[in-house]
C-alpha positions in Angstrom: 7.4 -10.2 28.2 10.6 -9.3 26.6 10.6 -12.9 24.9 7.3 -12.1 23.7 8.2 -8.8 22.0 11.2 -10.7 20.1 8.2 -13.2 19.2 6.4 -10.6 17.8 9.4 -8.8 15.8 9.7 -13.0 14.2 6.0 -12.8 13.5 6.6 -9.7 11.9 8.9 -10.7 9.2 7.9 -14.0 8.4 4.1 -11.5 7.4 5.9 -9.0 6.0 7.9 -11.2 3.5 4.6 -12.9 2.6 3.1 -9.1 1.9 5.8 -7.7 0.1 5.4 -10.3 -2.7 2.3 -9.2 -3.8 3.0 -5.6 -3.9 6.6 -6.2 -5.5 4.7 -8.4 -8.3 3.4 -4.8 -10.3 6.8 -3.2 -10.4 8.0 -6.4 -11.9 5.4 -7.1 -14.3 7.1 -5.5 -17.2 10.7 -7.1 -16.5 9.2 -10.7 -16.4 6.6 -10.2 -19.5 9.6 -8.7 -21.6 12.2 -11.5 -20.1 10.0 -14.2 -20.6 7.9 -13.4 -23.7 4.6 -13.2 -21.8 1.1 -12.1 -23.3 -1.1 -10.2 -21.1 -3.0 -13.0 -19.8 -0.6 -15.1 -18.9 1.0 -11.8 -17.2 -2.4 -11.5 -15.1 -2.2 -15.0 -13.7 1.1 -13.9 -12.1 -1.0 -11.7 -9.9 -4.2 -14.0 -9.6 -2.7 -17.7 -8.9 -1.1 -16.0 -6.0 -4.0 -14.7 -4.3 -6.1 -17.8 -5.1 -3.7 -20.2 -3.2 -3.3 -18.0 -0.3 -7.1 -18.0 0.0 -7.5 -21.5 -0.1 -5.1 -22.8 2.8 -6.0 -20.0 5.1 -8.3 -21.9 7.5 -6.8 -25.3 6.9 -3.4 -23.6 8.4 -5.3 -22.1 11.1 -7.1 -25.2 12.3 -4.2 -27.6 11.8 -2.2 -25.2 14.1 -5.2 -25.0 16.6 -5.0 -28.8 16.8 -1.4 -29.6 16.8 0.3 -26.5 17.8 1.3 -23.0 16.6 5.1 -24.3 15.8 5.0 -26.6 13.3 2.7 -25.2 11.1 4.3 -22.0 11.0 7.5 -23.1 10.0 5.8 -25.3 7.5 3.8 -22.3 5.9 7.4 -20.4 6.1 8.8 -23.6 4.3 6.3 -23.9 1.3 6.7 -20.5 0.5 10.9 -20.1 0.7 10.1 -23.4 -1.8 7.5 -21.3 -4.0 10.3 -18.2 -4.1 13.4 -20.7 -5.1 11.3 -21.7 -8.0 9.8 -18.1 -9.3 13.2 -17.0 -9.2 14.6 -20.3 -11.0 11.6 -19.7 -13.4 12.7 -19.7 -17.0 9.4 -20.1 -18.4 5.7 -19.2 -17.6 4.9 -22.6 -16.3 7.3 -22.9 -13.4 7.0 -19.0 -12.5 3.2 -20.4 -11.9 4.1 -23.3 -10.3 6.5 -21.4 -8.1 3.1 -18.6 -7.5 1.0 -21.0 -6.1 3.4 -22.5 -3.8 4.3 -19.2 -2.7 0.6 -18.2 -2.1 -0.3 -21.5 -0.2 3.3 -21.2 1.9 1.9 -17.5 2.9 -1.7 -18.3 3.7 -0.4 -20.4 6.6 1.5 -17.3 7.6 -0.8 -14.8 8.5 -3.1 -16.5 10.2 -0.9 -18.4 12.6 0.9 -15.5 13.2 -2.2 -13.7 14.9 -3.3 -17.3 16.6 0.3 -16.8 18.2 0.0 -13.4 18.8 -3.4 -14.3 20.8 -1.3 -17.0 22.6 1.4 -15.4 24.4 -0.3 -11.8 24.9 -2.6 -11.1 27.9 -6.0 -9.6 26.8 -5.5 -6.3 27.7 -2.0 -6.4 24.9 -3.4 -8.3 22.2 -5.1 -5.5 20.8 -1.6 -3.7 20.1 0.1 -6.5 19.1 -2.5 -7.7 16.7 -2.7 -3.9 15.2 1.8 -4.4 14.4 0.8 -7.3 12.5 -2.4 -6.2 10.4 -0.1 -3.1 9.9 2.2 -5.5 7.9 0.4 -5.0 4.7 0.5 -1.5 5.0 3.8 -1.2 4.8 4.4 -3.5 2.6 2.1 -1.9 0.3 3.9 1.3 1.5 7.7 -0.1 0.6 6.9 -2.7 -2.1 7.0 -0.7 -4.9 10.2 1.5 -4.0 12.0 -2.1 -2.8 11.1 -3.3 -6.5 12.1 -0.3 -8.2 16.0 -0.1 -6.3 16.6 -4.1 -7.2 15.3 -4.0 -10.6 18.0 -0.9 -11.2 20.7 -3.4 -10.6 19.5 -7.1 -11.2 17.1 -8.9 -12.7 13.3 -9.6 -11.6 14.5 -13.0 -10.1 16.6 -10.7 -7.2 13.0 -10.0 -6.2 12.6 -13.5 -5.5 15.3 -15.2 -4.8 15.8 -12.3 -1.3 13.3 -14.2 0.1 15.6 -17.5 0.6 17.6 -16.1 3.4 15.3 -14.6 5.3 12.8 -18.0 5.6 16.2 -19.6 6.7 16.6 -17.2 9.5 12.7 -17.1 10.6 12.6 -20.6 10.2 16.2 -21.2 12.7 14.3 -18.1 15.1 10.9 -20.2 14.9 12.6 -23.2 16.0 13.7 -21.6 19.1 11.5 -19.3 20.2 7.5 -20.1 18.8 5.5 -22.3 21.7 4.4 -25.6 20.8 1.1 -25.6 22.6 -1.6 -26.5 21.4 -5.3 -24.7 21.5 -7.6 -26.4 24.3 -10.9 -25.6 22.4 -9.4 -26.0 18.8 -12.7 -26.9 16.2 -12.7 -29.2 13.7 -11.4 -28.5 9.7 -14.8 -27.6 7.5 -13.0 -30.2 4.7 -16.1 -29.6 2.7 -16.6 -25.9 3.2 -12.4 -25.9 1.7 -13.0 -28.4 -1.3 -15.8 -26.2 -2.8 -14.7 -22.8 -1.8 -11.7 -23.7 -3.7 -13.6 -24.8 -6.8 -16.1 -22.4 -6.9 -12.5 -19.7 -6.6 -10.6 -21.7 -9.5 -13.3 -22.1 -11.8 -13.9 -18.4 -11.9 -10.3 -17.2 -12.0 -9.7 -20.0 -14.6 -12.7 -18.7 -16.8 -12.2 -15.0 -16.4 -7.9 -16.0 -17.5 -9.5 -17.7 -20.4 -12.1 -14.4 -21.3 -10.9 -12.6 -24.3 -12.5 -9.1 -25.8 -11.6 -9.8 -29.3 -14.6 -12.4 -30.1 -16.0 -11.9 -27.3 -19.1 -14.1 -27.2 -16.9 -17.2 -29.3 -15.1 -17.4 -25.8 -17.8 -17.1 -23.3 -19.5 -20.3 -25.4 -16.3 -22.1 -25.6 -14.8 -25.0 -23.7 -11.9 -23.0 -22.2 -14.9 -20.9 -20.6 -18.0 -22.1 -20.1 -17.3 -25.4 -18.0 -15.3 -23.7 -15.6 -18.0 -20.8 -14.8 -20.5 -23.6 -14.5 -18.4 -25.5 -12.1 -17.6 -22.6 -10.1 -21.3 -21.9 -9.5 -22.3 -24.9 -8.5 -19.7 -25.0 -6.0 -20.3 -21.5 -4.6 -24.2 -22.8 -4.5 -22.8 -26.2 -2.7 -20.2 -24.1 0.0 -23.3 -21.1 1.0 -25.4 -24.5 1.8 -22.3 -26.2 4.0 -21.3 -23.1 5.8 -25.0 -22.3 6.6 -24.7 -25.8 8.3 -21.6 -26.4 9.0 -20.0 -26.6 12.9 -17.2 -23.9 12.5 -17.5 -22.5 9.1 -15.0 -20.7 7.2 -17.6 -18.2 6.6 -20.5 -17.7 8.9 -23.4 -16.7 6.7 -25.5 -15.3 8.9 -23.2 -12.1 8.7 -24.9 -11.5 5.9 -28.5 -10.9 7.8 -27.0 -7.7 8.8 -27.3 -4.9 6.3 -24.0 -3.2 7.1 -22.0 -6.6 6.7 -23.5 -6.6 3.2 -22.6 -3.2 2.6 -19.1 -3.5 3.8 -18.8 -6.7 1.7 -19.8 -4.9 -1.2 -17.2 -2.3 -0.5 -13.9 -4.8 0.4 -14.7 -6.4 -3.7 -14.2 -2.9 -4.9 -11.3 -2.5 -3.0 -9.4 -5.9 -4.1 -10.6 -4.8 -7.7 -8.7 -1.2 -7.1 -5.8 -3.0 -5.4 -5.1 -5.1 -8.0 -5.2 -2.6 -10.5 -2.4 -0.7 -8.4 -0.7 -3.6 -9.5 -0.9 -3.2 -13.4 -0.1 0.2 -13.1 3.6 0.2 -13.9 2.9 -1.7 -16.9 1.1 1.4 -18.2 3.5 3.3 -16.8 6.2 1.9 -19.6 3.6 1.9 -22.0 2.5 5.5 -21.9 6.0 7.2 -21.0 8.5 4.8 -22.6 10.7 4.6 -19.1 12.6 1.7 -17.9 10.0 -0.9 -15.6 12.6 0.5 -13.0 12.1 4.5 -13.2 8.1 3.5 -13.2 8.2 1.8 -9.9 9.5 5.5 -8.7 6.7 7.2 -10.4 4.3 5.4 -8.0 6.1 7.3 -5.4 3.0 10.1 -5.3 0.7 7.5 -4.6 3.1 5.8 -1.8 3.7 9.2 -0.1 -0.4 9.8 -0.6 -1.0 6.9 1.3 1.4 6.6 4.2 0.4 10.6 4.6 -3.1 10.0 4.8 -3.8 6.4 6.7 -3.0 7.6 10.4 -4.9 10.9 9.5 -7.9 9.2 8.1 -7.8 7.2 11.0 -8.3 9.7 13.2 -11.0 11.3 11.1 -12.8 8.2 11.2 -13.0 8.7 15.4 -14.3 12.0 15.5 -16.7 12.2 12.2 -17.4 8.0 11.8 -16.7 6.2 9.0 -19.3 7.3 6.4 -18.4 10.1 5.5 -15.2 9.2 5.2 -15.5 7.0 2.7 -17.7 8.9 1.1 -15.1 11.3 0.1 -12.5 8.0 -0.1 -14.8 7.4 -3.2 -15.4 10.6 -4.4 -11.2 11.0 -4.9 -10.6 7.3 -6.5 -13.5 8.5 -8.9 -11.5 12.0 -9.7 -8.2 9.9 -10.2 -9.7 6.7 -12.2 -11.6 9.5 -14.3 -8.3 11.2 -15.1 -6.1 8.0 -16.1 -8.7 7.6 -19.0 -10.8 10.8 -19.8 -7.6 12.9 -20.6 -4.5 13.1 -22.5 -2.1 11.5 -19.8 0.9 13.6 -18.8 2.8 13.5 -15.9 1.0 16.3 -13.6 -2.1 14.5 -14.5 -0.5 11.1 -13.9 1.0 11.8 -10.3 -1.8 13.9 -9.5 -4.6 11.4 -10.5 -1.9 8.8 -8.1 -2.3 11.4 -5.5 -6.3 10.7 -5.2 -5.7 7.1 -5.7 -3.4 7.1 -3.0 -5.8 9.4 -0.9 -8.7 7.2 -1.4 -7.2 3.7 -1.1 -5.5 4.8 1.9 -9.2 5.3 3.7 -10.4 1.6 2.0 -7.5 -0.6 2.3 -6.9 1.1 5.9 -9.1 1.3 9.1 -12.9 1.8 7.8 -13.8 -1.2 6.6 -12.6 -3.3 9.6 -13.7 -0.6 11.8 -17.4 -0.6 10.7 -16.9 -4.7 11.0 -15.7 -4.6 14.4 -18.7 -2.4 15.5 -21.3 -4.5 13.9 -20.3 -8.1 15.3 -19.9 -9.3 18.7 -16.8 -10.4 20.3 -17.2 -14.3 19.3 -17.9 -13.2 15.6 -15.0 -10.9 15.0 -12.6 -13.4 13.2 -15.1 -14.2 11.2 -16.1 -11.0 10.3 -12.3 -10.6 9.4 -12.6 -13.9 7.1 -15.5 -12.4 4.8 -13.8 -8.9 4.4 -10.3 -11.2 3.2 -12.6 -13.5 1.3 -14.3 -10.4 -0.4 -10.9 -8.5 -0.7 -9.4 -11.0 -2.2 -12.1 -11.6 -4.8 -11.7 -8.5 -5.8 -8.8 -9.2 -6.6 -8.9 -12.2 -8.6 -11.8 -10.9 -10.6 -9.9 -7.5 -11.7 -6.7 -8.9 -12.4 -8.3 -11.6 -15.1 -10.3 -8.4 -17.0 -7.7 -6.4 -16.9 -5.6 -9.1 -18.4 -8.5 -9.4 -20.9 -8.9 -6.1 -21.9 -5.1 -5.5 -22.2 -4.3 -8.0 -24.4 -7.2 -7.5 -26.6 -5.4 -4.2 -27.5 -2.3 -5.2 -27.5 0.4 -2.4 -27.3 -2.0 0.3 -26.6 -3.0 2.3 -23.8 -6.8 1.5 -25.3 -7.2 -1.5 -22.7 -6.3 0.1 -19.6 -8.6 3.2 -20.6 -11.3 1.0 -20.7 -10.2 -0.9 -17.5 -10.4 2.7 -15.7 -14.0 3.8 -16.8 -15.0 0.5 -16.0 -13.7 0.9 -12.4 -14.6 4.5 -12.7 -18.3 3.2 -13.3 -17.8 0.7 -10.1 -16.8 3.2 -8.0 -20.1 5.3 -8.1 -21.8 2.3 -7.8 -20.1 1.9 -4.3 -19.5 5.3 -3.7 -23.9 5.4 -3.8 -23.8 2.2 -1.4 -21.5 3.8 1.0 -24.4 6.5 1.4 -26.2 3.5 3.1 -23.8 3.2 6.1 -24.5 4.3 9.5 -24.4 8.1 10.4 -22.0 9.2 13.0 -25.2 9.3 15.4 -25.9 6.1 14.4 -22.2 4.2 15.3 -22.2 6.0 18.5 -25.9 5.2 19.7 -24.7 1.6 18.3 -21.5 1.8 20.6 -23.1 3.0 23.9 -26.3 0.5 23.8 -28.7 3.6 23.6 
């Protein structure tokens, strides 16, 4: 058992250096787009290229490693992204920095999800539970430490420090994987959905490439240009093609019949909105500079209120969850991001406002990106469909992400040097939110989860 604990604490790193590089991107934003001579949109892709990698390797890591052992692949996915981080920190132009994003992103979906295949390995039943909460709690922290980490290195070196950390610390989980990771293989391991991969990967890059290429100035001359149009087609067609493979497919990457169940819509609904808020998190310290003239290092500090809001309120909110269910939980989760989006754009923006509006964001996100979600999941599926269920909230997270990161990249470089485009990015998301906040009415009552739980 002790083995297994210095397992976990392997597993533990090798996720948390995959999670800290997309929270650390935001604090760097400002360094790289002034270093580098970036315009907004190029500056967004930083974010999105990242997320859309890691997307598309997740279950072709986790079934390679079902079929040929937990080991390999691990160290591989370790591998590619200590390659993707050599290059972004090499990266003297936008083109290898990209390069360098995607390897990263396709190196770290290989981590996470082998990581809890292990995990599921060498615990017995009864500890998997606990073990599996360490990991998920990865991006928590990560989330929690990211943007202080960022903010101390970019006081003393340059953005590429961010980066270029990572190196020793694949070497050493890579020598520790070689050791002490099992080889074995799964028994039952199901076959790769190579179809369901291809076009969940086309229908992801055509959007993200059409949304990079939207502009706000000339609006409708982009949506009926080339650098728009194909790609939106071709992603439709291919999010047509993979709804019709998974709904036939063996061992889908997304079960669709999820989706019969009102609350799995609901809660789908809800995870976009939170991958649109979380990457806007992400811009934040570019407004930041923008607004109060500070160094890209002092605004990575100013996200501090939001940090503190967050690690405050997730174990509380947990608990808050047990004893008056999830609804109305988030109901309130939404009612603060609404106060704090409202502020950033509604009023003159001074620093009370500013930290406190971060204080409701923090609040709000805390309940979202924290317990609720996965705990409504958990209720609603059986045992057999719980990784699954876990695949559409990632899949609908991570949208979320993609999707806000290319309009905010829009709207800000449409009004370029000026606070205009993020104040129209916030009543946007301000708009959103009471859109979900009205959906979240629709989940199940306390009475409701409990008569659910006890089979009365």
């Amino acid at each position: 058992m002790k083995k297994n604990n210095v397992i976990l604490g392997l597993l533990f790193i090798g996720v948390l250096m995959g999670a800290l590089d997309i929270s650390i991107v935001g604090p760097a934003i400002p360094s790289i787009h002034d270093s580098l001579g970036l315009d907004e949109q190029q500056v967004s892709w930083i974010f999105s290229i990242y997320i859309l990698f890691s997307l598309m390797g997740i279950s072709l890591f986790a079934r390679l490693s079902d079929k040929y052992g937990r080991r390999p692949f691990y160290i591989l996915a370790v591998l590619i992204f200590g390659i993707g981080s050599l290059l972004v920190a090499m990266a003297h132009n936008i083109e290898l920095l990209l390069i360098g994003r995607a390897i990263q992103g396709f190196g770290a979906s290989g981590i996470f999800p082998v990581a809890s295949a292990t995990v599921g390995d060498i615990f017995p039943r009864e500890k998997r539970g606990r073990a599996l909460g360490l990991i998920g709690m990865v991006f928590g922290l990560a989330f929690l430490t990211g943007p202080v980490l960022a903010g101390l290195m970019l006081k003393y070196f340059t953005w590429n420090s961010l980066f270029l950390i990572n190196i020793p610390i694949v070497i050493l989980v890579i020598i520790g994987s070689m050791k002490l990771l099992p080889a074995n293989r799964s028994p039952d391991s199901k076959s790769i959905d190579w179809p369901g991969i291809v076009a969940l990967g086309l229908f992801l890059s055509g959007f993200t490439i059409a949304l990079n290429n939207l502009k706000t100035a000339g609006f409708w001359e982009t949506v009926l240009s080339l650098s728009f149009y194909p790609f939106i087609i071709v992603g439709l067609i291919a999010f047509v093609f993979f709804l019709l493979i998974e709904r036939n497919s063996e061992h889908p990457i997304v079960d669709t019949k999820l989706f019969y169940l009102k609350q799995v819509r609901i809660v789908g609904f809800l995870a976009f909105g939170t991958g649109l808020y979380q990457a806007a998190f992400v811009f934040v310290p570019g407004m930041t500079v923008m607004v109060f003239g500070v160094e890209p290092s002092t605004a990575s500090f100013m996200l501090l209120p939001v940090v503190l809001a967050m690690a405050i309120s997730s174990p509380i909110s947990g608990r808050l969850i047990d004893r008056y269910g999830s609804r109305i939980i988030i109901n309130i989760a939404f009612g603060l991001m609404a106060i704090g989006l409202t502020l950033l754009f509604a009023v003159p923006l001074t620093k009370p406002i500013y930290y406190f509006a971060g204080v409701m964001l923090g609040i709000g996100l805390s309940v979202l990106a924290g317990s609720s979600l996965r705990y409504i999941m958990l209720n609603e599926v059986s045992a057999g469909e719980r990784a699954s269920a876990q695949g559409v909230l990632t899949i609908m997270i991570s949208f979320g992400q993609i999707i806000a990161s290319a309009l905010i990249g829009a709207f800000t470089a449409g009004y370029r040097d000026s606070i205009k485009g993020y104040q129209i990015v916030f009543a946007i998301l301000t708009f959103i939110t009471i859109l979900l906040g009205v959906s979240s009415l629709r989940l199940k009552s306390r009475s409701q989860e409990k008569e659910m739980y006890t089979g009365k």
